[in-house]
Structure formats: C-alpha cells, structure tokens
Gaussian input, Z-matrix of N, CA and C with variables (Angstrom, degrees):
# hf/3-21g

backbone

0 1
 N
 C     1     B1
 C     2     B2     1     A1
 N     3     B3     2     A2     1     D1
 C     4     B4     3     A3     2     D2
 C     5     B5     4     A4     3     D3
 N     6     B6     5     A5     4     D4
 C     7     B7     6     A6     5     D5
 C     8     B8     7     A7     6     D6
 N     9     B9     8     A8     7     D7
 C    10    B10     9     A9     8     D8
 C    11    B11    10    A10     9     D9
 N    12    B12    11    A11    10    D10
 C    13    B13    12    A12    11    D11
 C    14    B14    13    A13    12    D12
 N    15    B15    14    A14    13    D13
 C    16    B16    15    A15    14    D14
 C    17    B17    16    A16    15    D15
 N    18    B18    17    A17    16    D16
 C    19    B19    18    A18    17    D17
 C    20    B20    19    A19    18    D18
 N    21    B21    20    A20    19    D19
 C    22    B22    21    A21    20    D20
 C    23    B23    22    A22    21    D21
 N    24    B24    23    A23    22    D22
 C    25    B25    24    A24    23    D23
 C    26    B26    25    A25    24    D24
 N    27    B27    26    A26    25    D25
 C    28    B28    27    A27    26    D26
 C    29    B29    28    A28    27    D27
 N    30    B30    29    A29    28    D28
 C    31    B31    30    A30    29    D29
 C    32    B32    31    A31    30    D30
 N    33    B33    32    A32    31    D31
 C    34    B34    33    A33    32    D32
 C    35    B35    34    A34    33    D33
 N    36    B36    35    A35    34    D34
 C    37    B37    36    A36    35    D35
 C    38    B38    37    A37    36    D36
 N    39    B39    38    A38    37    D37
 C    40    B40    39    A39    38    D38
 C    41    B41    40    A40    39    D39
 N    42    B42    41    A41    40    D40
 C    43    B43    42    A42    41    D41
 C    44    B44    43    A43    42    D42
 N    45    B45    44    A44    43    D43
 C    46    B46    45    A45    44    D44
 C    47    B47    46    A46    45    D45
 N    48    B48    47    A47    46    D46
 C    49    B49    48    A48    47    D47
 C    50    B50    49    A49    48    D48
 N    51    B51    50    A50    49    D49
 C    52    B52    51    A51    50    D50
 C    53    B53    52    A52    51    D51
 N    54    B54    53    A53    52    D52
 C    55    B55    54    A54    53    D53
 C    56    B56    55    A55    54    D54
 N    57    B57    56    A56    55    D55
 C    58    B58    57    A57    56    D56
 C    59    B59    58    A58    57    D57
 N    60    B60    59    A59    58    D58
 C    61    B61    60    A60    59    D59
 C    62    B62    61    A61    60    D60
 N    63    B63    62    A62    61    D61
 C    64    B64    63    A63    62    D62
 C    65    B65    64    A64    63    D63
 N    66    B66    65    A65    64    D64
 C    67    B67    66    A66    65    D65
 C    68    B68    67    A67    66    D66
 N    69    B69    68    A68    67    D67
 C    70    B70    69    A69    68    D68
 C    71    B71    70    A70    69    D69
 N    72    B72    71    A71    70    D70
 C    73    B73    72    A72    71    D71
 C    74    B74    73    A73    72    D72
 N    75    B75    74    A74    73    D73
 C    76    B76    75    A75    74    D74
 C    77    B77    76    A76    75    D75
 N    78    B78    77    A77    76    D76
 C    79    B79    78    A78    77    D77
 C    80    B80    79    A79    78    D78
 N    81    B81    80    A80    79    D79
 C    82    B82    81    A81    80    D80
 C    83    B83    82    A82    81    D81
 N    84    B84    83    A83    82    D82
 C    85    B85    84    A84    83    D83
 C    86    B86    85    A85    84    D84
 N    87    B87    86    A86    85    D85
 C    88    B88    87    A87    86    D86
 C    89    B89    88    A88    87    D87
 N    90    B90    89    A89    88    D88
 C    91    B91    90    A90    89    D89
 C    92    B92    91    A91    90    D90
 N    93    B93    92    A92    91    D91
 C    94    B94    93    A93    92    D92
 C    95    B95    94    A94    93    D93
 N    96    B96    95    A95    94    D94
 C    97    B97    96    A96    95    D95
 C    98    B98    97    A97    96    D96
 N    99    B99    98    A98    97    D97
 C   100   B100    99    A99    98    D98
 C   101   B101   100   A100    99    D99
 N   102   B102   101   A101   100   D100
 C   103   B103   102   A102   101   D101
 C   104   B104   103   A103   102   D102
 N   105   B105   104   A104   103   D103
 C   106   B106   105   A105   104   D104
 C   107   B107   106   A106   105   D105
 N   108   B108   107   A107   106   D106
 C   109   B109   108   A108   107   D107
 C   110   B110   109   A109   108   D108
 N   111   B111   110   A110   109   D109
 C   112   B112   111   A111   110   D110
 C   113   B113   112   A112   111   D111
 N   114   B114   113   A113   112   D112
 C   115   B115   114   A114   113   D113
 C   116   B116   115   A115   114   D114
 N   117   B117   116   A116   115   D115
 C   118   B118   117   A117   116   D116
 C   119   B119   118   A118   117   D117
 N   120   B120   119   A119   118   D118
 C   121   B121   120   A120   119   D119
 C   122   B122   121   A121   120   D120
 N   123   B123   122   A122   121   D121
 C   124   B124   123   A123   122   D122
 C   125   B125   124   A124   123   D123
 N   126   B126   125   A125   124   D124
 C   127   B127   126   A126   125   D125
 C   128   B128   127   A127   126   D126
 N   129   B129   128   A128   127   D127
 C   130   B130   129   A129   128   D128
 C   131   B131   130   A130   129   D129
 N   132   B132   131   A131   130   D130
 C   133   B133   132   A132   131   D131
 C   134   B134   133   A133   132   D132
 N   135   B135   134   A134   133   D133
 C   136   B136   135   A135   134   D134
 C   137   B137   136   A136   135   D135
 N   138   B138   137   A137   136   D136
 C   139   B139   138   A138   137   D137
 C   140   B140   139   A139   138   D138
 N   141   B141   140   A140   139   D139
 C   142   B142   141   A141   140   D140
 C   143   B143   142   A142   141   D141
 N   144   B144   143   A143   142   D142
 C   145   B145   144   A144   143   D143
 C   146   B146   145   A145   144   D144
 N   147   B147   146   A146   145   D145
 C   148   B148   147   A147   146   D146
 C   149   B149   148   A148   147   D147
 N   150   B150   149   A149   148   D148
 C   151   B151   150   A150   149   D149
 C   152   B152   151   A151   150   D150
 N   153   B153   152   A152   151   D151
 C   154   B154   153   A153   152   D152
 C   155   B155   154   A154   153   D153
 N   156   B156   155   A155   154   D154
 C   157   B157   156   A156   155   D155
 C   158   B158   157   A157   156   D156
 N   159   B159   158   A158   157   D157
 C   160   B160   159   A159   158   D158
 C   161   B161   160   A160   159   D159
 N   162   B162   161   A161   160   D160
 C   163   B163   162   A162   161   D161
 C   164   B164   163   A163   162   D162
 N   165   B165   164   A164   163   D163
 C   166   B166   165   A165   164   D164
 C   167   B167   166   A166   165   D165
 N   168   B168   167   A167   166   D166
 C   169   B169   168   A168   167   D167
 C   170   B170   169   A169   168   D168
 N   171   B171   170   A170   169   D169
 C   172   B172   171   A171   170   D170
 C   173   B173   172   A172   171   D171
 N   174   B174   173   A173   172   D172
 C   175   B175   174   A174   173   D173
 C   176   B176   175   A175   174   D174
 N   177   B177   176   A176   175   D175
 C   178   B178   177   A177   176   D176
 C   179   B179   178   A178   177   D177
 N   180   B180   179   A179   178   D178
 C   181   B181   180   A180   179   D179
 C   182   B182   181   A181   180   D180
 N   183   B183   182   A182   181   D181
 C   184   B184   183   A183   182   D182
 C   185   B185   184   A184   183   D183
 N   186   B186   185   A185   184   D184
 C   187   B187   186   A186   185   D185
 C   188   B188   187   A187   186   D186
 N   189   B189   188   A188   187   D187
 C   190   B190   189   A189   188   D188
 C   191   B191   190   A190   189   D189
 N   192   B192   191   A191   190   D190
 C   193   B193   192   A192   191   D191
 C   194   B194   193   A193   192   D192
 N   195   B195   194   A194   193   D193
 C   196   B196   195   A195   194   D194
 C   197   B197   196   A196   195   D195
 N   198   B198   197   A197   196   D196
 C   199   B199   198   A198   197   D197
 C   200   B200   199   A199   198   D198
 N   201   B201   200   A200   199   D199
 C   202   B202   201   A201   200   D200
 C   203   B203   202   A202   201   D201
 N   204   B204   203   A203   202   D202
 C   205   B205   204   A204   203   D203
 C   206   B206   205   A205   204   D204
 N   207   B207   206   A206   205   D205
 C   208   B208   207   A207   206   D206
 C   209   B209   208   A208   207   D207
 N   210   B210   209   A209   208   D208
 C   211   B211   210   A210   209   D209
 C   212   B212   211   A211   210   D210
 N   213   B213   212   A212   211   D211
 C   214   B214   213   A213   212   D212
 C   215   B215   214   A214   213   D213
 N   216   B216   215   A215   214   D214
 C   217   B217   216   A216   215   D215
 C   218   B218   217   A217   216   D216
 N   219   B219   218   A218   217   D217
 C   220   B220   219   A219   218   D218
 C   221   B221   220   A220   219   D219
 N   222   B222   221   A221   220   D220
 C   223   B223   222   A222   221   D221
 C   224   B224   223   A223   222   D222
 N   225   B225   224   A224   223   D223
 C   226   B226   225   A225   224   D224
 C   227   B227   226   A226   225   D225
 N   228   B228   227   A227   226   D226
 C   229   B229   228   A228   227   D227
 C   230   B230   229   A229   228   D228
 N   231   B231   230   A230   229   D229
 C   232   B232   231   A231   230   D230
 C   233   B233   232   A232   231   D231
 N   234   B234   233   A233   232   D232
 C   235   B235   234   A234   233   D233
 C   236   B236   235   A235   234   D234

   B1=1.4403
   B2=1.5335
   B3=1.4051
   B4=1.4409
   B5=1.6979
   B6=1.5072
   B7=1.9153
   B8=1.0173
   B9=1.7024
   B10=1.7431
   B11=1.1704
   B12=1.2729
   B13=1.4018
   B14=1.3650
   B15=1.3057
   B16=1.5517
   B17=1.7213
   B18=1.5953
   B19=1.7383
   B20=1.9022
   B21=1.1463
   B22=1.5157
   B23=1.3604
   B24=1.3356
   B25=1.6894
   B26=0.9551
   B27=1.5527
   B28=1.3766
   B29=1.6664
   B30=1.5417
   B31=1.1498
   B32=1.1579
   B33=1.5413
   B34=1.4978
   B35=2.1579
   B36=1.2887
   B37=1.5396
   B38=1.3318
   B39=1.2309
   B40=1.4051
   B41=1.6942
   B42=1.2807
   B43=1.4385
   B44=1.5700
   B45=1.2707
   B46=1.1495
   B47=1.7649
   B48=1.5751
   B49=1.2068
   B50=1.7689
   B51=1.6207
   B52=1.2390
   B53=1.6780
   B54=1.2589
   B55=1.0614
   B56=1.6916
   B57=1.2009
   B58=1.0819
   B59=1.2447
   B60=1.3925
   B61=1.5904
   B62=1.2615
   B63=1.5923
   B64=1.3780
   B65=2.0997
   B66=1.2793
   B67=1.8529
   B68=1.7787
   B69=1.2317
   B70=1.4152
   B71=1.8869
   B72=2.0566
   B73=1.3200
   B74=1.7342
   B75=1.0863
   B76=1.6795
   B77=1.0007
   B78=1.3887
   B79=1.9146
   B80=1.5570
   B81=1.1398
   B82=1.7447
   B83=1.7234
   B84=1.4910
   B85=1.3941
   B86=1.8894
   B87=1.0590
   B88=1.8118
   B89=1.6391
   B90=1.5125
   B91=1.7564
   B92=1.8372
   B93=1.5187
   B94=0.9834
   B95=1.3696
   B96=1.1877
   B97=1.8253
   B98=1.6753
   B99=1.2946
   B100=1.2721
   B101=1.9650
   B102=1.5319
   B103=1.4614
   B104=2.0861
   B105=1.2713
   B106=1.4705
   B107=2.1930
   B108=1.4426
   B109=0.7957
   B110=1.5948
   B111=1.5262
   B112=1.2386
   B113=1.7181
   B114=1.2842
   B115=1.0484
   B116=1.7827
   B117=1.6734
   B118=1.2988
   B119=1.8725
   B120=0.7791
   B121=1.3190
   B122=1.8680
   B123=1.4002
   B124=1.3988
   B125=1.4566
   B126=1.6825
   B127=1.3884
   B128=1.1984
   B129=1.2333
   B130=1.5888
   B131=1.4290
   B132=1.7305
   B133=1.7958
   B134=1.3811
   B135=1.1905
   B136=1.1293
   B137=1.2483
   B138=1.4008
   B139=1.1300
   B140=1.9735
   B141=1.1961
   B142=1.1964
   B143=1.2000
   B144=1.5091
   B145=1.7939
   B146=1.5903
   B147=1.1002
   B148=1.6358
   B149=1.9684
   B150=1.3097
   B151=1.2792
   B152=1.4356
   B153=0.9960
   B154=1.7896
   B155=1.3643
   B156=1.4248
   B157=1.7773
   B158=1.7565
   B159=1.3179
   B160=1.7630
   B161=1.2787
   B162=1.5817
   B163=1.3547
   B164=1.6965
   B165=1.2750
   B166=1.7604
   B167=1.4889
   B168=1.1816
   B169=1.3869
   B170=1.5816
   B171=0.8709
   B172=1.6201
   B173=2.1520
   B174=1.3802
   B175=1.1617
   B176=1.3510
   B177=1.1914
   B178=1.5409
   B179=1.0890
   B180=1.2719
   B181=1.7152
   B182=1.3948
   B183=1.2634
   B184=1.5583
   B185=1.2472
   B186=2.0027
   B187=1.2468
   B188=1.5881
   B189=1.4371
   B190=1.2111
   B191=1.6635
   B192=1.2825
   B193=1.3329
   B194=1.2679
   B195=1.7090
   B196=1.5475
   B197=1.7168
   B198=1.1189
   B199=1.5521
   B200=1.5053
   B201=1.3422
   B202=1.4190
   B203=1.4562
   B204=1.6548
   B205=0.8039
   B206=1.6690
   B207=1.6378
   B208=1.3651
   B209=1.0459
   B210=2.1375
   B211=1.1842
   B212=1.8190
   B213=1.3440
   B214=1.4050
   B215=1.8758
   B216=1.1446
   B217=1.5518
   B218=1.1781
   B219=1.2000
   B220=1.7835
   B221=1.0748
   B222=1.0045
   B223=1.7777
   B224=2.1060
   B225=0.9994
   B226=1.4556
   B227=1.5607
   B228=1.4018
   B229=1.5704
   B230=1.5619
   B231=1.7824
   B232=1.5232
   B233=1.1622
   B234=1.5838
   B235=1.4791
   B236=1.4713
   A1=111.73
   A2=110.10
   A3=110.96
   A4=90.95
   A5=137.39
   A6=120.02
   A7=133.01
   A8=121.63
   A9=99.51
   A10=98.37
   A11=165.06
   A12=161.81
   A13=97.34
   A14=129.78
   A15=132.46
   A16=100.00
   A17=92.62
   A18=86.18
   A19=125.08
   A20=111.62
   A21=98.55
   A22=113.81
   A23=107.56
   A24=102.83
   A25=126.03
   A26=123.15
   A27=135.21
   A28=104.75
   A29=116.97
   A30=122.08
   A31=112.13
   A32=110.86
   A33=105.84
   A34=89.89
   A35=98.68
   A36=86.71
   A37=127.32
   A38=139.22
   A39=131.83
   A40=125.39
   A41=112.32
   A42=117.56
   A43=99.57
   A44=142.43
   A45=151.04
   A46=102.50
   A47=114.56
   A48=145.69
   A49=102.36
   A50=111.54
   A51=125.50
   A52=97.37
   A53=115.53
   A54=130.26
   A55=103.44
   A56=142.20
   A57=127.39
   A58=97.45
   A59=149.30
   A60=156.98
   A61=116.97
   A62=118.53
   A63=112.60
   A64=95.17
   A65=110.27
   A66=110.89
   A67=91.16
   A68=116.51
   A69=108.08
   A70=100.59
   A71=118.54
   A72=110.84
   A73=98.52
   A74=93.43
   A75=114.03
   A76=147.39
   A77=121.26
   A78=115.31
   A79=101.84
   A80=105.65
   A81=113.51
   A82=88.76
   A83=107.09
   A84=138.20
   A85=109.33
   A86=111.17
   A87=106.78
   A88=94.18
   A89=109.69
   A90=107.77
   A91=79.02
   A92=108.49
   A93=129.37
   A94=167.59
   A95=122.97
   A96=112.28
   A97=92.77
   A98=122.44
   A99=115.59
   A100=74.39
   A101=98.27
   A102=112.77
   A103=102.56
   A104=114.25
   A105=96.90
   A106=82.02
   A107=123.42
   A108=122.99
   A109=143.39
   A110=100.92
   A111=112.12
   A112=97.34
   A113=145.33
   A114=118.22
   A115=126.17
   A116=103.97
   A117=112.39
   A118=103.04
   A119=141.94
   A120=128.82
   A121=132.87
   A122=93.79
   A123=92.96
   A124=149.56
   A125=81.40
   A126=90.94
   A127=113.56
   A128=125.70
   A129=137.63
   A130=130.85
   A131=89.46
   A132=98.55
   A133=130.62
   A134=120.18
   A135=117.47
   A136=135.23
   A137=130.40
   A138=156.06
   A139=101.53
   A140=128.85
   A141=158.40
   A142=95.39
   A143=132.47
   A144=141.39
   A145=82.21
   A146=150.54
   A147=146.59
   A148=81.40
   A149=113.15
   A150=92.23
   A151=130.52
   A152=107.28
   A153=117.87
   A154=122.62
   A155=106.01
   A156=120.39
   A157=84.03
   A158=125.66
   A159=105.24
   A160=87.88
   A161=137.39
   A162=129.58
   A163=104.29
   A164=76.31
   A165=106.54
   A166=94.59
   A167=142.09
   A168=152.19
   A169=113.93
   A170=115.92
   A171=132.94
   A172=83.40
   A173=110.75
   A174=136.26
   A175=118.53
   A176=119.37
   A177=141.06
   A178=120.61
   A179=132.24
   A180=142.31
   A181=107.22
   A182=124.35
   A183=134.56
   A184=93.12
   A185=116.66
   A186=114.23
   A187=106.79
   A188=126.99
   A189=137.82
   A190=100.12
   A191=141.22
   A192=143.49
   A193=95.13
   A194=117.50
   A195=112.82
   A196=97.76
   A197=118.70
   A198=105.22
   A199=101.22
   A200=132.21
   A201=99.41
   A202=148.85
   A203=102.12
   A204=101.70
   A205=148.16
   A206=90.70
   A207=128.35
   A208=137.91
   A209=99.53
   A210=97.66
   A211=99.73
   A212=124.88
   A213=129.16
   A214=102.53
   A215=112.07
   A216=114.61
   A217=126.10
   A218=114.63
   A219=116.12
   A220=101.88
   A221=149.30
   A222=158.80
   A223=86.38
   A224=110.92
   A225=103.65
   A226=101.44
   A227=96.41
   A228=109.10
   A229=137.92
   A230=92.96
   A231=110.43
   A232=129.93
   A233=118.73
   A234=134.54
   A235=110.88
   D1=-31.46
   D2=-150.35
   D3=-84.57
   D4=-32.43
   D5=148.12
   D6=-62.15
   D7=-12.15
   D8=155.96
   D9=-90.95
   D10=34.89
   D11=115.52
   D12=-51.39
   D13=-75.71
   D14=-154.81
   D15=-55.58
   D16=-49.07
   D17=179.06
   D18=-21.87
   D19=-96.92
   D20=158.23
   D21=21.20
   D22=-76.49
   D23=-175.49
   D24=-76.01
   D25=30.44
   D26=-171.14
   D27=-54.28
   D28=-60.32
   D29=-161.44
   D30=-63.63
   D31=-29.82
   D32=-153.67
   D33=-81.68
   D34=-60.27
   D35=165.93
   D36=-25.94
   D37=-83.66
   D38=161.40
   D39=-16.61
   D40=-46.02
   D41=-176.15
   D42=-85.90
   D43=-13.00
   D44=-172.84
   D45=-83.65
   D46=-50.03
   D47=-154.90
   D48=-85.45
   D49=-36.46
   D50=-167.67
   D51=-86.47
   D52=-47.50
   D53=-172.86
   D54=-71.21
   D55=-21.61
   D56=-178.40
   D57=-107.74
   D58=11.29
   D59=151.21
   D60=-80.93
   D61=-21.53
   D62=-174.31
   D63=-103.56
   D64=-28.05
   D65=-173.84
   D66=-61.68
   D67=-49.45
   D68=-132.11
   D69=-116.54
   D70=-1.38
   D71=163.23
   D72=-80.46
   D73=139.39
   D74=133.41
   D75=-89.24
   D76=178.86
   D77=164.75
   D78=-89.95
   D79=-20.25
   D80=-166.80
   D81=-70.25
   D82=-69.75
   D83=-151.82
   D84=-101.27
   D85=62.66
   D86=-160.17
   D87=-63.62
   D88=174.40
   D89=155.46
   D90=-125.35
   D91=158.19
   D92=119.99
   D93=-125.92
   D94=160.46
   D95=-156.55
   D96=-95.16
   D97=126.76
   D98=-168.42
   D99=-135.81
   D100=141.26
   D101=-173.28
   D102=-82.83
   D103=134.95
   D104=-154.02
   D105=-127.13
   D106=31.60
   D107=143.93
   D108=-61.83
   D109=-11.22
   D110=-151.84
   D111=-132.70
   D112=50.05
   D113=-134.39
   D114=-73.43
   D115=-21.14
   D116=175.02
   D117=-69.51
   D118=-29.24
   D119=151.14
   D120=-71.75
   D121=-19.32
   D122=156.68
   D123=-82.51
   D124=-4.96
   D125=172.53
   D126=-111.76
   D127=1.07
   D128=166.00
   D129=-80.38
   D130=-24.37
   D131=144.53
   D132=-100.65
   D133=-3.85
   D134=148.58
   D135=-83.65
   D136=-8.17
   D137=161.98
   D138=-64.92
   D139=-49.37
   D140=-158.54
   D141=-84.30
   D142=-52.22
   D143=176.71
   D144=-62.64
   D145=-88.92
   D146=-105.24
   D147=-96.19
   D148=-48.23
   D149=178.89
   D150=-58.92
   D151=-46.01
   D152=161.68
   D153=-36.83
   D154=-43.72
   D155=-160.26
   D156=-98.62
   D157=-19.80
   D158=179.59
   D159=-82.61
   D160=-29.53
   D161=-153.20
   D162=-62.04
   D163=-59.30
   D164=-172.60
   D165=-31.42
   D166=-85.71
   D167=-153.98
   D168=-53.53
   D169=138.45
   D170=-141.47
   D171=-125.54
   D172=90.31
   D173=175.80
   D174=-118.64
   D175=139.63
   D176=176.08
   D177=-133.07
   D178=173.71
   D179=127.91
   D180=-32.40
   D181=154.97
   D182=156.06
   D183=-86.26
   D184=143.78
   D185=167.19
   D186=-58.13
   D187=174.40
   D188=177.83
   D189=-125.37
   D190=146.03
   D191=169.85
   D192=-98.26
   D193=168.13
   D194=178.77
   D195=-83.41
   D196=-35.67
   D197=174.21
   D198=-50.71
   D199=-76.36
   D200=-176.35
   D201=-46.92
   D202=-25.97
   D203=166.95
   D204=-61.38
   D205=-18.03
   D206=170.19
   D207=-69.87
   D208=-29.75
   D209=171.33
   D210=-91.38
   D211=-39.40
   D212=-167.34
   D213=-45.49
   D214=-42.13
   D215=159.11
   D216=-42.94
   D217=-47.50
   D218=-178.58
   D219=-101.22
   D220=42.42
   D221=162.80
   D222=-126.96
   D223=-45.63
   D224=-170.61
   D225=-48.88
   D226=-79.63
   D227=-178.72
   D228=-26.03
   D229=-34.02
   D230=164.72
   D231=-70.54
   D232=-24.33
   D233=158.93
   D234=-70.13

C-alpha cells in the first residue's frame, strides 16, 4: 500500500532527481543515468562511459632524463 501512497509524489521526485543532475553534472565531472533494468546492457554502457572517458585523456610516459634513468637502473639491480 505504502507505493501507491508514495505514487502521488511522483512528480515531485523526478523534479527533485532532475534538479540534483543538472546542480551537480559537469562537463569536467558528467553523471550518468544508465537504465539498470536490463543489466547485460547496463553494463555495456557503462563499460562504453569508462572507455570513452579513458579515451578522452591525453596520457603518456613521463619523460625519463638519463640521470634518472641511471639511477632507476641501480635501484633495479638491487631488487
């Protein structure tokens, strides 16, 4: 009984829910609503978000200097 009671507050939930998705996504920091009825597809878009967002990022090696490299060698050897 006590969810067709809550029903009623359908709207206000949603506008509560919408409203705290639009204050707190970013472009930096997105949220997304991924439908979690389904779960072998929910995780295939979420799988799909993390690949995108590793894509996105512009990663390398750190250069190495030959002094470091010199020392990272003799730290090797000691292991």
């Amino acid at each position: 009984m006590s969810d067709i009671r809550e029903r009623q507050f359908w709207d206000e939930y949603m506008e509560a829910y919408e409203a705290c998705l639009r204050a707190t996504s970013t472009a930096h920091a997105p949220w997304y609503v991924v439908p979690a009825d389904d779960k072998k597809n929910a995780r295939l878009i979420v799988a799909q978000i993390v690949r995108d967002a590793l894509g996105g990022l512009e990663m390398s090696y750190p250069k190495v200097t030959p002094e470091r490299r010199q020392e990272l060698e003799a730290i090797r050897e000691k292991l």
